[in-house]
Legacy VTK file of the C-alpha trace (Angstrom):
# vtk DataFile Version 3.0
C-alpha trace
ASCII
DATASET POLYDATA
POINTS 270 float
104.214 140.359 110.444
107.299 140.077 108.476
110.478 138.162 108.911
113.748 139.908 109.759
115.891 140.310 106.304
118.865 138.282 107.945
116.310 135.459 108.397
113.977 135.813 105.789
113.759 132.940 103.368
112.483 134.384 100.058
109.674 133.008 98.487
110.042 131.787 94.696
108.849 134.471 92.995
106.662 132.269 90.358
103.433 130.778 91.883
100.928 129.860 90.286
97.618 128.511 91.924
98.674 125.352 93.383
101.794 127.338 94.830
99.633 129.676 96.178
97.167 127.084 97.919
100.375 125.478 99.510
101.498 129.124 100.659
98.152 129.785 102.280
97.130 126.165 103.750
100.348 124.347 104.006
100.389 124.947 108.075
96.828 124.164 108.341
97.262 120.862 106.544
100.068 120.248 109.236
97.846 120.826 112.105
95.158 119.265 110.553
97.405 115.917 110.015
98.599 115.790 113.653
94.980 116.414 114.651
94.271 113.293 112.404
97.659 111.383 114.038
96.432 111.590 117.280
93.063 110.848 116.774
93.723 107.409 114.610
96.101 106.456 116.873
94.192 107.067 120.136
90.613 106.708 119.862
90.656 102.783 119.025
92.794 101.661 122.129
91.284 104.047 124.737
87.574 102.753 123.706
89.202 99.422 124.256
90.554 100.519 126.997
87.569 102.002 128.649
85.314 98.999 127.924
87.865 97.095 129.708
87.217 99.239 132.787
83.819 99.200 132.757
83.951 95.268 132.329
86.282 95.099 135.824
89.038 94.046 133.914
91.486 96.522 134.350
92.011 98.902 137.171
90.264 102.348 135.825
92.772 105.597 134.366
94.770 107.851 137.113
93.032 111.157 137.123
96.636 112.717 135.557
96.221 110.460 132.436
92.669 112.399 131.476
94.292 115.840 132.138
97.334 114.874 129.838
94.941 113.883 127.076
92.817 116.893 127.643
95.731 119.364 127.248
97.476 117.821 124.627
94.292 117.537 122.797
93.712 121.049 123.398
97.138 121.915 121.977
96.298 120.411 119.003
92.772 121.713 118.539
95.118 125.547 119.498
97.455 124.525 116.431
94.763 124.087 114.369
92.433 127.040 115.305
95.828 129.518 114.747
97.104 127.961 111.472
93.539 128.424 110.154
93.156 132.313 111.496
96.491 133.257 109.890
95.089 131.426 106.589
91.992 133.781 106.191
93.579 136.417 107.406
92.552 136.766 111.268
95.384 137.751 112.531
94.322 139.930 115.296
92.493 136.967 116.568
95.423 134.948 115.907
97.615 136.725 118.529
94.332 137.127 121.264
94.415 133.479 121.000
97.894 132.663 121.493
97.578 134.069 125.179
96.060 130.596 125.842
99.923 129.005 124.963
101.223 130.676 127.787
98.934 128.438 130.426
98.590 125.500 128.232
102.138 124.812 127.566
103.276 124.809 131.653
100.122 122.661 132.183
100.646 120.275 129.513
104.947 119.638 130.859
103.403 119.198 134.544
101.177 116.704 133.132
103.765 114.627 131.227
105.617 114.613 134.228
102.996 113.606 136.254
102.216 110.855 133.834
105.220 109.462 134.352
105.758 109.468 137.578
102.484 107.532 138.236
103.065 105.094 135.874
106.392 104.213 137.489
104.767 104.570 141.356
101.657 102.517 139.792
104.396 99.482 138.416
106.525 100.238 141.224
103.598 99.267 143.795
102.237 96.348 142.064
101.927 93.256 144.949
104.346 90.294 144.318
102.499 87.347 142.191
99.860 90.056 140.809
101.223 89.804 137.398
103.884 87.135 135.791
106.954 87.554 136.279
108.257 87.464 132.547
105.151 90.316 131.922
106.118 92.529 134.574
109.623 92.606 133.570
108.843 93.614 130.317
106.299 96.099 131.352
109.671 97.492 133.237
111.925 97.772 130.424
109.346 99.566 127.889
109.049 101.989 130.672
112.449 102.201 131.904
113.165 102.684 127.787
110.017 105.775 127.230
111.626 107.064 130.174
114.495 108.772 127.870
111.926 109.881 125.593
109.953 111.172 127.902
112.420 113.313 129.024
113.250 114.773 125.654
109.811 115.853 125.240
109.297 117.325 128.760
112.484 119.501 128.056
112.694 120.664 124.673
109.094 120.931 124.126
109.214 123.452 125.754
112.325 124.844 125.078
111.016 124.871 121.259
107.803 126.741 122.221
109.494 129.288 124.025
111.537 130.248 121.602
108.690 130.278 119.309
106.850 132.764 121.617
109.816 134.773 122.128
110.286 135.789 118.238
106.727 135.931 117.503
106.405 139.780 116.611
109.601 139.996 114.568
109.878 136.537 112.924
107.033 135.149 111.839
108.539 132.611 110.176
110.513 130.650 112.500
107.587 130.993 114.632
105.384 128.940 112.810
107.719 126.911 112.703
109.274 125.661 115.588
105.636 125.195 116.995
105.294 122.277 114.198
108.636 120.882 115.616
107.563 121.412 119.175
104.773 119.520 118.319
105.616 116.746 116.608
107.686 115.880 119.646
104.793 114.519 121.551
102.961 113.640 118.879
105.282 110.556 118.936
102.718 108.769 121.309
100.038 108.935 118.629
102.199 107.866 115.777
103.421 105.058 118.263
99.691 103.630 118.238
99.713 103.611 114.467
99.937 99.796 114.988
99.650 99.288 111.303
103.341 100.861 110.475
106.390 98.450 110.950
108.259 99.462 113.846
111.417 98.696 115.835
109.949 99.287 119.033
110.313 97.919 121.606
113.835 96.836 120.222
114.679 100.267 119.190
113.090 103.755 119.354
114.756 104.088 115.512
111.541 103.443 113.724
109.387 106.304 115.714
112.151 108.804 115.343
111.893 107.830 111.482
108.260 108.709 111.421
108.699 111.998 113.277
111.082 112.952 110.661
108.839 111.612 107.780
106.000 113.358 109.446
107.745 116.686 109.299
108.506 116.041 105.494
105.390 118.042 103.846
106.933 121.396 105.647
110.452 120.352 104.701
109.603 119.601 100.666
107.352 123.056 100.780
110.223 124.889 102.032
112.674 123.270 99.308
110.065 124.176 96.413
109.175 127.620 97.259
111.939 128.736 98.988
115.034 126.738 97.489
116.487 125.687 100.899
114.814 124.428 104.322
114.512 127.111 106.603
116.897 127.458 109.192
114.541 126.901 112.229
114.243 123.209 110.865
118.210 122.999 110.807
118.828 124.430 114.189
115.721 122.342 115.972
116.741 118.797 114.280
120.263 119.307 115.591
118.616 120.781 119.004
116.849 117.524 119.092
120.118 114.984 118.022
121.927 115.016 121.238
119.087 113.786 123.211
118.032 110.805 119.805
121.734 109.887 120.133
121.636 109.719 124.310
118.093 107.283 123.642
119.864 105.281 121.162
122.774 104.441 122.761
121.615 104.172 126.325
117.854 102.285 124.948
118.181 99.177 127.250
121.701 99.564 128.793
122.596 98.108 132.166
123.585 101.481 133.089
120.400 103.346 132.334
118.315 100.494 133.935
119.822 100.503 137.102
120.390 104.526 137.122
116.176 105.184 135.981
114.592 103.716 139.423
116.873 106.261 140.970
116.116 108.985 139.008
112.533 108.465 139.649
112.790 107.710 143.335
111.949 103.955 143.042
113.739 102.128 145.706
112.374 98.417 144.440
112.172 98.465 141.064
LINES 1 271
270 0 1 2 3 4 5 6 7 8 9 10 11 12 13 14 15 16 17 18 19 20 21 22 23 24 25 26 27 28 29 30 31 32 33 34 35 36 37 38 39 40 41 42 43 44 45 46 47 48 49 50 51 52 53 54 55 56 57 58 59 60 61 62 63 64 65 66 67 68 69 70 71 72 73 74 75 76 77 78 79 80 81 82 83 84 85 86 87 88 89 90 91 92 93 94 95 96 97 98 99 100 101 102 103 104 105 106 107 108 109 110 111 112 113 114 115 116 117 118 119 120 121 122 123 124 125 126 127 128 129 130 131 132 133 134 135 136 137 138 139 140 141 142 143 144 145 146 147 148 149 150 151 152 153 154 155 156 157 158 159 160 161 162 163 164 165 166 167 168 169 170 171 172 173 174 175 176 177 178 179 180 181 182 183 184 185 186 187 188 189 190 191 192 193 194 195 196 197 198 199 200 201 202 203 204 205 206 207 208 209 210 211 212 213 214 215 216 217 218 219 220 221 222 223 224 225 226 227 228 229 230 231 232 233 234 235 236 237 238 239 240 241 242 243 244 245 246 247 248 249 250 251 252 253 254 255 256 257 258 259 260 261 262 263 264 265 266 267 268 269
């Protein structure tokens, strides 16, 4: 499938082998590097985690919390499995496969949202004394705080994937794309867990949107290089995604969003 001439970004006509490798792989090594994000930054703390619930010392997962990581998983594992068809030239595969977006991507938003509403039910409900005061406040602002990015995600995620779907036959290469924007935007949780790269957080959600950005920077710099400019799908979905990292920054632990999140989410006592 080709790009429409209006959009198409013209690759530098001089490759030579290395250009070529990076023309072929370049969105396999991106799904392969979220694969690897999400892995390093989950596997660790869940086996924690689940040895914690086996010991009795923590209450076991909501039943949501395994779906969520079972769909987003499989979203990756999707990414992956398309950006490596379209490299060896399976294309007709390519498109059977995609079918499997149109389930997994509803799925995956009622998750998230599911998520989230237990955690703030499951916080919401916890008995007086249970925990110390000075913890269980903080465990309320950090989710009072996700709760803005949480709703980014749920609604341009997506929006991006959509859109993605939508010009699938006739541009090819905003498709591929905005599905490595759409994804890095819940990929946040994995790079979160990266425990080993200074952060902001809980402070400020700065340093995370930082890493998204650097994350995306392989697909950025290969654009520059072999097509003298980043492609406009880049331009339009960074300033798609500005209004809602400006909202987060300026309303990230505000007296105004704390008391207006319990209503949002239905929590009388919060």
């Amino acid at each position: 499938m080709v790009a429409r001439a209006a959009d198409a970004v013209p690759v530098r006509s001089e490759a030579g082998p290395l250009a070529r490798l990076a023309d072929r792989w370049i969105y396999v090594f991106m799904a392969g590097l979220f694969v690897a994000t999400a892995l390093t930054g989950f596997i660790p703390r869940s086996l924690i985690k689940l040895a914690a619930v086996d010991a009795g010392q923590r209450a076991p997962f909501p039943p949501v919390l395994h779906v969520h990581a079972m769909l987003m998983g499989s979203w990756l594992l999707l990414l992956l499995a398309q950006t490596s068809l379209v490299a060896t030239g399976r294309t007709a595969l390519h498109r059977r496969l995609g079918v499997i977006a149109l389930v997994l991507v509803p799925s995956m938003v009622a998750a998230m949202i599911g998520i989230t509403m237990s955690a703030w039910s499951s916080i919401a409900s916890i008995p007086a004394g249970l925990m110390p005061p000075e913890a269980l406040s903080q465990t309320k602002t950090v989710v009072t705080n996700v709760l803005l990015q949480q709703i980014h995600i749920v609604v341009l995620f997506p929006a991006l994937v959509g859109w993605a779907v939508l010009v699938r036959k006739k541009d090819s290469e905003t498709h591929k794309r905005l599905l490595i924007l759409a994804t890095v935007l819940p990929l946040a949780a994995g790079i979160d867990r990266l425990t080993w790269l200074p952060t902001t957080s809980p402070d400020s959600p700065v340093a995370l949107y930082l890493y998204q950005l650097a994350w995306l920077l392989p697909v950025l710099i290969y654009d520059v290089l072999r097509r003298g400019r980043v492609h406009r799908a880049y331009v339009i979905g960074i300033a798609a995604n500005s209004p809602f990292v400006l909202a987060t920054l300026e309303l990230w632990g505000s007296p105004w969003w704390f008391a207006t999140a319990p209503r949002l989410m239905g929590v009388q006592s919060w």
